[in-house]
TORGU-939974 format. One record per residue: residue in three letters; x, y, z of N, C-alpha, C in turn. Coordinates in Angstrom, 3 decimals. Example, Ala and Ser with C-alpha at 12.3 -4.5 7.8 and 13.67 -1.06 7.14 Angstrom:
<sites>
SITE  rest      n_px      n_py      n_pz     ca_px     ca_py     ca_pz      c_px      c_py      c_pz
SITE   ala    13.190    -5.690     7.800    12.300    -4.500     7.800    13.200    -3.300     7.800
SITE   ser    12.850    -2.250     7.080    13.670    -1.060     7.140    12.900     0.030     7.870
</sites>
This chain:
<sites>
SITE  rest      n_px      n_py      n_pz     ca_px     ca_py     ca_pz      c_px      c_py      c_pz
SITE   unk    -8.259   -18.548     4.262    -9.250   -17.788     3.536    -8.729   -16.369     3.332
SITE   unk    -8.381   -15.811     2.480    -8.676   -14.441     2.215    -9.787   -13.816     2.176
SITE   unk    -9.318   -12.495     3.236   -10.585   -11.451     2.981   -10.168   -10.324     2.307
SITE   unk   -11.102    -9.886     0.910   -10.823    -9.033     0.428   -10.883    -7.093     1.606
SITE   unk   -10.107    -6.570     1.185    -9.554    -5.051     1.803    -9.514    -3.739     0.743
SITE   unk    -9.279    -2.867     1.695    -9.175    -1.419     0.512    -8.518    -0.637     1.471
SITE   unk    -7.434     0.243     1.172    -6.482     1.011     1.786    -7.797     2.415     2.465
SITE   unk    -7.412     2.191     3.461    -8.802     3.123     4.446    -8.092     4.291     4.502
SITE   unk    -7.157     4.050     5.270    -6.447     5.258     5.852    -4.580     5.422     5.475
SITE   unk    -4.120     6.297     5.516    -2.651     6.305     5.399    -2.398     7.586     6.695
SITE   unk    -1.375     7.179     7.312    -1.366     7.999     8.520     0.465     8.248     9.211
SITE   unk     0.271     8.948    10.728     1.037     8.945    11.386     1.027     8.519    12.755
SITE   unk     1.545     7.147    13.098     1.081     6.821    14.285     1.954     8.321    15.391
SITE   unk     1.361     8.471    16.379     1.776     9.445    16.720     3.231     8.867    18.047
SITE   unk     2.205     7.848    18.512     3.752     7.279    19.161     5.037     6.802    18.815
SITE   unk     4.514     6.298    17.657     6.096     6.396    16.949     6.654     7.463    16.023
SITE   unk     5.867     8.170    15.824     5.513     8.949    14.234     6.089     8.009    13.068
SITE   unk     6.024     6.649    12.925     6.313     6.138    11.614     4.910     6.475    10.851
SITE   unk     5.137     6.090     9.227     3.547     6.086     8.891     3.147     4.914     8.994
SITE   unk     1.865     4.823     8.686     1.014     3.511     8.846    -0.106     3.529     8.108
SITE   unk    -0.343     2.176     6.837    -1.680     2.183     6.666    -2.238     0.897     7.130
SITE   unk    -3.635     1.685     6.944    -4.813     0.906     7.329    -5.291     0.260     6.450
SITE   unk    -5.340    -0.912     6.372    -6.114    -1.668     5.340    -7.283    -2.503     6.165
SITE   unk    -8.529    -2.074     5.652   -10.147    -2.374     6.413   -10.528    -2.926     5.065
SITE   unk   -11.250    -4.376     5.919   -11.820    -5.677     5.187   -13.478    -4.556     4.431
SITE   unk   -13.518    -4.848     3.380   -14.463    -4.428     3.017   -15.673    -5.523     2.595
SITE   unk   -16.430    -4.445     3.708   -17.872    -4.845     4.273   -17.961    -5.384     5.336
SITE   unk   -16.741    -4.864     5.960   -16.596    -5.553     7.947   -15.711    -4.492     8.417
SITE   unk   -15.756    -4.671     9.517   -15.507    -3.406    10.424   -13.393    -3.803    11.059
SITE   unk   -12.938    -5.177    10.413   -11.647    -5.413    10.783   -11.060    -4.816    10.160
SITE   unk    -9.524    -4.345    10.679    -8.540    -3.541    10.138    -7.085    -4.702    10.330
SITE   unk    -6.525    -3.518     9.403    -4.893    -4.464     9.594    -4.091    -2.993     9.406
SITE   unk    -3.058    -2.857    10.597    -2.291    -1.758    10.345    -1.053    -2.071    10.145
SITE   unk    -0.045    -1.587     8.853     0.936    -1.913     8.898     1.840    -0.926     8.885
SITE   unk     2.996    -0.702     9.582     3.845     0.537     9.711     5.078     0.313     8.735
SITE   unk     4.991     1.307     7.775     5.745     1.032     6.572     6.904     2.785     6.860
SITE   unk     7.678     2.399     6.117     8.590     3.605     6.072     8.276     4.832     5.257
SITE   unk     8.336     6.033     5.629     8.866     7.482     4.685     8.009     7.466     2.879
SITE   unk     9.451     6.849     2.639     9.237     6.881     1.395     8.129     5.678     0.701
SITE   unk     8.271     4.996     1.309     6.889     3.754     0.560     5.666     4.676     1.254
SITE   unk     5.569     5.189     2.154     4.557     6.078     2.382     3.902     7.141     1.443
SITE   unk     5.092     7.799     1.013     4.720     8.655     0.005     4.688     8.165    -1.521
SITE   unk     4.924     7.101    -1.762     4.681     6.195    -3.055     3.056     5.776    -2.861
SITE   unk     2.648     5.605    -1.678     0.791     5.299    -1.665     0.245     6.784    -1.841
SITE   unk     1.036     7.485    -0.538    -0.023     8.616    -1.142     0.287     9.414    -1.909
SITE   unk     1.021     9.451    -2.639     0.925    10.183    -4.131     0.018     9.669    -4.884
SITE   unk    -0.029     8.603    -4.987    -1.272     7.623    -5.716    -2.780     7.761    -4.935
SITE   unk    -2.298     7.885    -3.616    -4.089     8.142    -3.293    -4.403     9.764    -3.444
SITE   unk    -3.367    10.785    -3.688    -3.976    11.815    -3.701    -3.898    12.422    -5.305
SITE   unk    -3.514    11.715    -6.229    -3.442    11.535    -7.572    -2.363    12.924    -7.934
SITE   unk    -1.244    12.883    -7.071     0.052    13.615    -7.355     0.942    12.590    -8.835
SITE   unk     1.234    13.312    -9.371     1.933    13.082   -10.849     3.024    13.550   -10.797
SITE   unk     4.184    12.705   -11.071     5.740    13.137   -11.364     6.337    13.564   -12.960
SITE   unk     7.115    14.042   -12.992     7.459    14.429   -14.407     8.290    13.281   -14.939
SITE   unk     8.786    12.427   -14.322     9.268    11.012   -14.377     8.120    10.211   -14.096
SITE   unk     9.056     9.012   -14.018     7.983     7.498   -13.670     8.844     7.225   -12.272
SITE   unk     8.191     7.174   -11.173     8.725     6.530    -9.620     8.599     5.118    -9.815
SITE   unk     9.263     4.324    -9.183     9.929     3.065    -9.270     8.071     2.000    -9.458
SITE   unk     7.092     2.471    -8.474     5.887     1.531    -8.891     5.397     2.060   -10.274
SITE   unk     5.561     3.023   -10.717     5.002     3.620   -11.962     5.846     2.891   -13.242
SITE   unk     7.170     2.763   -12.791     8.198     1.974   -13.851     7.540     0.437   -13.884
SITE   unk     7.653    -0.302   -12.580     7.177    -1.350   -12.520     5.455    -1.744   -13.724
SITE   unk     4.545    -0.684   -13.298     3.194    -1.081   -13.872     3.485    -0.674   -15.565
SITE   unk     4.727    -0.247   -16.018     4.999     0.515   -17.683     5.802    -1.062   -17.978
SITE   unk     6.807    -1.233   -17.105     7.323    -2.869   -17.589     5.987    -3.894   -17.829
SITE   unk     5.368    -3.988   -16.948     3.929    -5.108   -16.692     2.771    -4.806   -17.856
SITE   unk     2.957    -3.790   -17.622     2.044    -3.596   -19.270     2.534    -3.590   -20.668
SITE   unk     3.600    -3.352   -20.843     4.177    -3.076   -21.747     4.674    -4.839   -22.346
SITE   unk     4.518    -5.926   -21.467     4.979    -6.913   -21.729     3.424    -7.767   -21.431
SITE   unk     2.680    -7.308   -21.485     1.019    -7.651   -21.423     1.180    -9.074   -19.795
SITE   unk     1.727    -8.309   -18.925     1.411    -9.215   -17.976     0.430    -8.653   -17.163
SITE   unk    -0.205    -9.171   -16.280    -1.185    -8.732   -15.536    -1.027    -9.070   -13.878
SITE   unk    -1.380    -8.300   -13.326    -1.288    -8.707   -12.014    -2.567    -8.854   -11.415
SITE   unk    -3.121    -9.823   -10.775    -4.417   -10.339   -10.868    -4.978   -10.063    -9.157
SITE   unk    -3.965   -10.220    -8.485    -4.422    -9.364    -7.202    -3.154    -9.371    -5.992
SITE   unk    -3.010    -8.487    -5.195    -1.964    -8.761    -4.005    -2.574    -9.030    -2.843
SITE   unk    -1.672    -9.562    -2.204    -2.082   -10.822    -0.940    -1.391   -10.059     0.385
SITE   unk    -1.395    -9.626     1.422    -0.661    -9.762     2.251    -1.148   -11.407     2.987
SITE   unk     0.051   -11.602     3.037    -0.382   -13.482     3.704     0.555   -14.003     4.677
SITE   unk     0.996   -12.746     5.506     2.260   -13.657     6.699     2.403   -12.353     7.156
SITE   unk     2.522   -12.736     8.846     2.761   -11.900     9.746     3.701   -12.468    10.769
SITE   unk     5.058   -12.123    10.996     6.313   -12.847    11.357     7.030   -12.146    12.034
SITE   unk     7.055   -12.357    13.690     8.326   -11.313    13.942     7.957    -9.827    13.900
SITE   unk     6.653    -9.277    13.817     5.948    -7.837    13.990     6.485    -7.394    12.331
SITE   unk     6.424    -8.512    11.240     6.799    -8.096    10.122     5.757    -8.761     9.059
SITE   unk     5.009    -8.059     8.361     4.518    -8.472     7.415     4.838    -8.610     5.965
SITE   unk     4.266    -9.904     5.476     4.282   -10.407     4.465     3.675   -10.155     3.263
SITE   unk     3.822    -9.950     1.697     2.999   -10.215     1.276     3.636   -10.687    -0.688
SITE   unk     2.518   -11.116    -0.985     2.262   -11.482    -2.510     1.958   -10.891    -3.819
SITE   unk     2.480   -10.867    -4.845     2.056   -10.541    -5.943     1.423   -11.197    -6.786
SITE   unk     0.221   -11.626    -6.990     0.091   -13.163    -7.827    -0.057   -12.218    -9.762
SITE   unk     0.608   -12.745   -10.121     0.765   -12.432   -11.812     0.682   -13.474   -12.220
SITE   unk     0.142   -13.130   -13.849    -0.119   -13.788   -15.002     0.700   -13.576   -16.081
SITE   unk     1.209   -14.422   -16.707     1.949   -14.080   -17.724     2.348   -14.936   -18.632
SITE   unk     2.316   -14.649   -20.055     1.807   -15.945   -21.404     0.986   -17.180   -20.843
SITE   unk     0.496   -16.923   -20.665    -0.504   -18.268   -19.559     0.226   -18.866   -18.467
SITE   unk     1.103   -18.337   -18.046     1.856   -18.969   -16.832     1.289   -18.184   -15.761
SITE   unk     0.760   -18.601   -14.327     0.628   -17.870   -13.342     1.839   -17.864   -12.233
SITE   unk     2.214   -17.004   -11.783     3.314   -17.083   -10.915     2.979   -16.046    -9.552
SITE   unk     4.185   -15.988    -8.581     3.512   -15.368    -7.604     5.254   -15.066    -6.659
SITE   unk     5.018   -13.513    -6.821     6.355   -13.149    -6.380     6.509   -12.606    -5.080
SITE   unk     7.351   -12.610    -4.385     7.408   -11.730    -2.721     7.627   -10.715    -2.985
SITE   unk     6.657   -10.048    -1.890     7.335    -8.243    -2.176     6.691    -7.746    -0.607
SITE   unk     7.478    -6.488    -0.705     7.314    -5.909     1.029     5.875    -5.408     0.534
SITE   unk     4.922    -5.383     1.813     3.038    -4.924     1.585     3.056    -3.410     1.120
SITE   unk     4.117    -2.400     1.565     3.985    -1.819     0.790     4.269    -1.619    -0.495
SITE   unk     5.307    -2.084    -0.995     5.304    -2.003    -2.559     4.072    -2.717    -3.349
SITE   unk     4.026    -3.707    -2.506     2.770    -4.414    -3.322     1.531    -3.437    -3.063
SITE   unk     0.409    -2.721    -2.092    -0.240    -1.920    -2.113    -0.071    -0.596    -2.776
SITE   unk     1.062    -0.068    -2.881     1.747     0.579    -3.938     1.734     0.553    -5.656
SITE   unk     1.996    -0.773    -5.873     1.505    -1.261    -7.860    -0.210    -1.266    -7.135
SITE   unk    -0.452    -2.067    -6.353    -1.834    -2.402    -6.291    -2.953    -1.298    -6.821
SITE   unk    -2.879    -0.243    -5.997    -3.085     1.231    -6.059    -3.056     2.124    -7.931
SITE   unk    -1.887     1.410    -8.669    -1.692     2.126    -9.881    -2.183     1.113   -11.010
SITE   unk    -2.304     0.062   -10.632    -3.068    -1.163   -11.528    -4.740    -1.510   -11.632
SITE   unk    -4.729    -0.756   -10.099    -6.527    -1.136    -9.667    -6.493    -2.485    -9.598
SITE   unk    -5.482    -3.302    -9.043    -5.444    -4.779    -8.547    -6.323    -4.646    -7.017
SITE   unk    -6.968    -5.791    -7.031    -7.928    -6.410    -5.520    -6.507    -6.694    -4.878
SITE   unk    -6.789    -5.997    -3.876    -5.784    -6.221    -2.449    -6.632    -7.282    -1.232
SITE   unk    -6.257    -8.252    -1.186    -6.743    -9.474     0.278    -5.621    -9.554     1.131
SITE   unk    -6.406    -9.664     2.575    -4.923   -10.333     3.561    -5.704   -11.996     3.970
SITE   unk    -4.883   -11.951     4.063    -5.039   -13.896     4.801    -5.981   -13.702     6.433
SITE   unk    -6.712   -14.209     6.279    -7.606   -14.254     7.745    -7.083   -14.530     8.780
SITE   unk    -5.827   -15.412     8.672    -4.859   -15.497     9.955    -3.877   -14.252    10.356
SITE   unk    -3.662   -13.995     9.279    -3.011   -12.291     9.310    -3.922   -11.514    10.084
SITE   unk    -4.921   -11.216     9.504    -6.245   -10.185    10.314    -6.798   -10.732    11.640
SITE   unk    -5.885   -11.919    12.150    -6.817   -12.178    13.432    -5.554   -12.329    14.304
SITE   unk    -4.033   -12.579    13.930    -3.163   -12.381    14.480    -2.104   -10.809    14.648
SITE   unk    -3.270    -9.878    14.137    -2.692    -8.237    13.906    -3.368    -7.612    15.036
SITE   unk    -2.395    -6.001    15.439    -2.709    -5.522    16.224    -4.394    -4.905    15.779
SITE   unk    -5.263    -5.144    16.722    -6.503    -4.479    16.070    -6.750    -2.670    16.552
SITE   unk    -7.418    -2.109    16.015    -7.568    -0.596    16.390    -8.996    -0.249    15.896
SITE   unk    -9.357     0.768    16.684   -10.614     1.245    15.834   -10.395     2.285    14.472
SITE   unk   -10.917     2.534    13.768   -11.263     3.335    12.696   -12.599     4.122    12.777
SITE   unk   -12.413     5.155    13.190   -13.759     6.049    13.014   -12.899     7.324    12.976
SITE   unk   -12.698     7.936    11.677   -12.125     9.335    11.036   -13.079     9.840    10.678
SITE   unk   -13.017    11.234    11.365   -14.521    12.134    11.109   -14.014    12.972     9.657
SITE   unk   -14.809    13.387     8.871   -14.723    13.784     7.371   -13.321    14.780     7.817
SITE   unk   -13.535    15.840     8.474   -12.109    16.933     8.785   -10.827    15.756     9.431
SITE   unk   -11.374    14.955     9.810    -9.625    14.649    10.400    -9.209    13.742     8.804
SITE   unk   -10.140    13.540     7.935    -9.436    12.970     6.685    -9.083    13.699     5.730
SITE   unk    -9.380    14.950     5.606    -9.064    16.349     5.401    -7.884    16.701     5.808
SITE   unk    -7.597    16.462     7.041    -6.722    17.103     7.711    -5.405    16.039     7.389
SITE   unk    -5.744    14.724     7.806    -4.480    13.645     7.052    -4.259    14.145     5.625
SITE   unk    -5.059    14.321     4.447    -4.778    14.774     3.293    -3.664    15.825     3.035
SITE   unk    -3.817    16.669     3.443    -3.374    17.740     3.725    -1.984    17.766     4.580
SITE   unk    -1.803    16.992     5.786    -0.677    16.689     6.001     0.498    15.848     4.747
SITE   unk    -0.536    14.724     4.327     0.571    14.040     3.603     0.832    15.200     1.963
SITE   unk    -0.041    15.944     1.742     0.038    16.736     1.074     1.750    17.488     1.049
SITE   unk     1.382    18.197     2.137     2.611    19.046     2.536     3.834    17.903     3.356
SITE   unk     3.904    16.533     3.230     5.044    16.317     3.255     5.376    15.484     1.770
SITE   unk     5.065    15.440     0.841     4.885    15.197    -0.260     5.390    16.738    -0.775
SITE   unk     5.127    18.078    -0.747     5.456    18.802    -1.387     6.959    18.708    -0.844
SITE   unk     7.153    18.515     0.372     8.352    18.604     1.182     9.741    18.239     0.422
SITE   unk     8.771    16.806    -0.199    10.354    16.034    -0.596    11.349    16.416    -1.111
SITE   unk    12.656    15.893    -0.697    13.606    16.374    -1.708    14.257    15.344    -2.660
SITE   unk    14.107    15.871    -3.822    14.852    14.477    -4.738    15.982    13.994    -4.117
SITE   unk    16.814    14.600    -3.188    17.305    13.430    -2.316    17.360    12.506    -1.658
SITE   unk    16.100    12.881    -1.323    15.114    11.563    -0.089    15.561    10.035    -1.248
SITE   unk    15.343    10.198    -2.345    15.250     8.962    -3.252    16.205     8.873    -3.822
SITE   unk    17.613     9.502    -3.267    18.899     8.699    -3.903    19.249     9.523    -4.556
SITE   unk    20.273     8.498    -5.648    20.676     9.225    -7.180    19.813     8.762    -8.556
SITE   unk    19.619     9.511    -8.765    18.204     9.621   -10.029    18.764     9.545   -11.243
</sites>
């Protein structure tokens, strides 16, 4: 069964300091945290804090190919949890063909985010994940903002290679 989700939180676990988002089942109180790297970090939250590049970043290229060729992406799945590694899905449409491609959860929450695609994880995923609470008081989501803010201003077009 899939339960549909919505990206809650984007963060810094502090024991590892990797980032991590939170994806909370909406209209239930379960979470799924997944610890994604740096830069796919700052590919969500540029998109959740509606930062704009003077280019197109690699999910922004992706959703200009997908539209531009009238395909649609109809929703992403995370659906496998393996080895403290998660899984997930792209399910697309395209000339009436439906297909369904692998991609790491963050890239896929990443297009998800710039398409306004429904994000679900698999119920075995959400019951075989580390669980945590979620209760962020209005200032500490302020205060995450604001962090990813200023490491977002941080970046250096090096962080992302050769351009």
């Amino acid at each position: 069964m899939l339960i549909p989700v919505i990206i809650s939180a984007l963060g810094l676990d502090s024991s590892s300091n990797s980032p991590v988002v939170i994806l909370k089942e909406i209209g239930g109180k379960r979470t799924v945290p997944i610890w994604i790297g740096i830069l796919e970090a700052s590919a969500i939250a540029s998109e959740l804090e509606g930062v704009k590049y003077l280019r197109p970043m690699t999910h922004d290229l992706f959703k200009n190919i997908l539209e531009s060729m009238d395909a649609k992406v109809n929703k992403v799945e995370v659906c496998d949890l393996k080895d403290n590694t998660y899984y997930a899905l792209i399910h697309m449409s395209y000339n009436g063909k439906k297909m369904t491609i692998d991609a790491r959860p963050s890239d896929a929450l990443a297009l998800s985010l710039r398409i306004k695609a429904p994000i679900f994880v698999s119920e075995d995923v959400i019951n075989r994940s580390p669980h945590i609470e979620l209760e962020l008081k209005a200032d500490e989501k302020s205060e995450q903002a604001k962090d990813w803010q200023e490491i977002l201003e941080n970046l250096d077009p090096e962080d992302f290679g050769n351009t």
